[in-house]
C-alpha positions in Angstrom: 6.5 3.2 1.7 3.7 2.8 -0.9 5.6 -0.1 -2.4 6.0 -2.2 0.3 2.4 -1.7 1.3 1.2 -2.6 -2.3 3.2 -5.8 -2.5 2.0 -6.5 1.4 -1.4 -5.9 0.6 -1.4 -8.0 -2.5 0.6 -10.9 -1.0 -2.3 -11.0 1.9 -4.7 -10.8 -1.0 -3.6 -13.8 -2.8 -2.6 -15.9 0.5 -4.9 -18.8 1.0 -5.6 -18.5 4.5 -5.6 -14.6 4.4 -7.5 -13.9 1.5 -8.0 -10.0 2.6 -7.1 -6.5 3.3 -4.4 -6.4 5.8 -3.3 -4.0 8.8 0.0 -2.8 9.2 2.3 0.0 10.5 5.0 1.1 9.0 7.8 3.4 9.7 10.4 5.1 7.5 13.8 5.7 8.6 16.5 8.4 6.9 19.4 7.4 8.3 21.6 4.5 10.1 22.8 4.8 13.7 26.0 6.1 12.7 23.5 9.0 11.1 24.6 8.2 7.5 22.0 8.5 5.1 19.7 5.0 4.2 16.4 5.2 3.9 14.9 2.1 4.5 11.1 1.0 5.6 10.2 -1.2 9.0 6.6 -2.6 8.8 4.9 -4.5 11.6 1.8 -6.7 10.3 0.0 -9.3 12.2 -0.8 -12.8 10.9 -4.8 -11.7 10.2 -6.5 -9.9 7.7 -10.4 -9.0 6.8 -12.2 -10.7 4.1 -14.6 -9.2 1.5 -17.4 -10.5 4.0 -15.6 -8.3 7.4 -14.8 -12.0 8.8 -11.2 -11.9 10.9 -9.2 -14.6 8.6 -5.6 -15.6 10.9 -2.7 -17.4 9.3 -2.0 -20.8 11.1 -0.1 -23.6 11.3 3.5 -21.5 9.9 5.7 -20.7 12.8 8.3 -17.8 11.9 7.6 -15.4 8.7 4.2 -14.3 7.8 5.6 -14.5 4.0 8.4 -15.7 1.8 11.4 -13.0 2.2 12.7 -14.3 -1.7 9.2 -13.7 -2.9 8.2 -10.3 -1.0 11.5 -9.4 -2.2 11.3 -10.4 -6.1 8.0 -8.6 -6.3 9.5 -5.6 -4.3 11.8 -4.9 -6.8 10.1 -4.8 -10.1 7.6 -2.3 -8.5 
């Protein structure tokens, strides 16, 4: 879970609009329905972060993802 927070957090860091510390909550599930084991992390994160100044930046103007699944996944993988 500290992986995908790490790359979240630094995509939000380096977004344009965002430019700040995200909010997010994340949940880490053990097992499929069929209860075979596979861990694997669901994170909920709104389109706004907090700037170095406390000023609510919001994402607009993209309709759908809030970032680039190839890139969040390219960077998950080397960490």
């Amino acid at each position: 879970m500290q992986c995908s927070w790490t790359t979240l957090k630094q995509f939000s860091h380096n977004d344009k609009q965002l430019q700040g510390m995200p909010g997010a909550t994340s949940v880490l599930h053990t097992h499929n329905r069929r209860q075979d084991y596979h861990p694997h992390v669901h994170v909920v994160m709104p389109d706004t972060a907090i700037d170095q100044h406390n000023i609510l930046r919001k994402k607009s103007g993209r309709k759908g993802w809030l970032f680039s699944q190839r890139a969040l996944a390219k960077i998950f993988r080397t960490r």
